[in-house]
N, C-alpha and C positions, 0 to 999 in steps of 0.2 A: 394806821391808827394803832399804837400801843399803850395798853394796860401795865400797871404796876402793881398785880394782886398783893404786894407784900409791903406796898406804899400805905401813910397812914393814911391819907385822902380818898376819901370814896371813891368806889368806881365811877355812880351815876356822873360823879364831879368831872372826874379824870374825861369822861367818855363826853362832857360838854368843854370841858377846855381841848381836847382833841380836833373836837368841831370847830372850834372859834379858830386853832389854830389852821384847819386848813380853807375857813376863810379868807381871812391875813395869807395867806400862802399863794394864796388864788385859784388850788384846786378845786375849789365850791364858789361859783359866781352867782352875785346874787343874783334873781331871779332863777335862777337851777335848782333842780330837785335835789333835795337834802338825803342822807344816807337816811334809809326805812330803821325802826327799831329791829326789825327780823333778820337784818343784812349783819347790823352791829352785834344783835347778840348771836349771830352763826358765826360771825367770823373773829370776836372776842370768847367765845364761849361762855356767855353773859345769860344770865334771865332777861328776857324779853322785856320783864316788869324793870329791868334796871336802866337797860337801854332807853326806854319809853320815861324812864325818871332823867334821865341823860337831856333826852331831846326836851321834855317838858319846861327844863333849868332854861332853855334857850326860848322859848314859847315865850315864857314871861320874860325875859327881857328882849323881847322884842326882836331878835336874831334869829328864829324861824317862825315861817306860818305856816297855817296849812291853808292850801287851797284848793276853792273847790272840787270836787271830781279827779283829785292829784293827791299826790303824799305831800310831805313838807319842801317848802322850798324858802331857800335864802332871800331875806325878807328884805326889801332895796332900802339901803343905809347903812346895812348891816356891817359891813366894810370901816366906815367910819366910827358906827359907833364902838366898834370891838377896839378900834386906835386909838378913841380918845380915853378908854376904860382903861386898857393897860398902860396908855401912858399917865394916866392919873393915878389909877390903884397899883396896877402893878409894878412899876418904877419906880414910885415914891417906894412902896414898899420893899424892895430892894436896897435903894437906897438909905432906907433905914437902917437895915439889914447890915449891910455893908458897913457905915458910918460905925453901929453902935458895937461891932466887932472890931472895927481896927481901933475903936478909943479904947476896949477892953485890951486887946494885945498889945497897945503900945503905938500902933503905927501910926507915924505921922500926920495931918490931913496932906501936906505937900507928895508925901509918896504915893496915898491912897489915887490922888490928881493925877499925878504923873503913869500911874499905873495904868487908868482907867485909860488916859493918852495912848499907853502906847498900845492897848488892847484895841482900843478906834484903827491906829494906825495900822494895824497889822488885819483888822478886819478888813480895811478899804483895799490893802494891796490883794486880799484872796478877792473881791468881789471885781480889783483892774484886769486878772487873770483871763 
């Protein structure tokens, strides 16, 4: 998990998209125990109180619980619902991103296409390795 103390995006932010990212990843299966707020802030060198804002961002949406007699674990869906979240907000919003940049600089939508092409293409050959 890395922090970006110098990043404008809050920590407790940073420290739940960390999480989400290593559910998507596969290293946190749902039903497994979630990283403790005391683990994240020993080993981010965090307040405890931020960590615990960290995990809390994930509580309410429904991405960790707690159960009983246990710490937090990966709540079952959690997986899908994290996919359908960035595929909906996070991509479109890239895609925004992208689009309203290349009409500012000029670039074509045909090159912006072809780019993204061959960025797919080049990903798939590291992943045939």
């Amino acid at each position: 998990m890395k922090i970006d103390f110098d990043s404008l995006k809050p920590v407790y932010v940073q420290i739940a998209e960390a999480i989400e990212d290593d559910i998507i990843s596969g290293l946190l299966a749902e039903g497994s125990a979630a990283y403790s707020q005391l683990v994240i802030a020993r080993e981010l060198n965090v307040n405890p109180a931020t960590a615990a804002k960290g995990i809390n961002v994930l509580v309410a949406k429904g991405i960790l619980e707690k159960q009983r007699g246990s710490s937090m674990v990966v709540a079952f869906g959690a997986f899908e619902r994290l996919l359908s979240e960035r595929r909906e907000i996070g991509v479109n919003e890239i895609i925004s991103n992208l689009v309203s940049e290349a009409v500012k600089i000029g670039i074509p939508e045909s090159e912006v296409i072809d780019r993204i092409k061959s960025h797919y293409k080049s990903l798939e050959g590291k992943q045939n390795d």
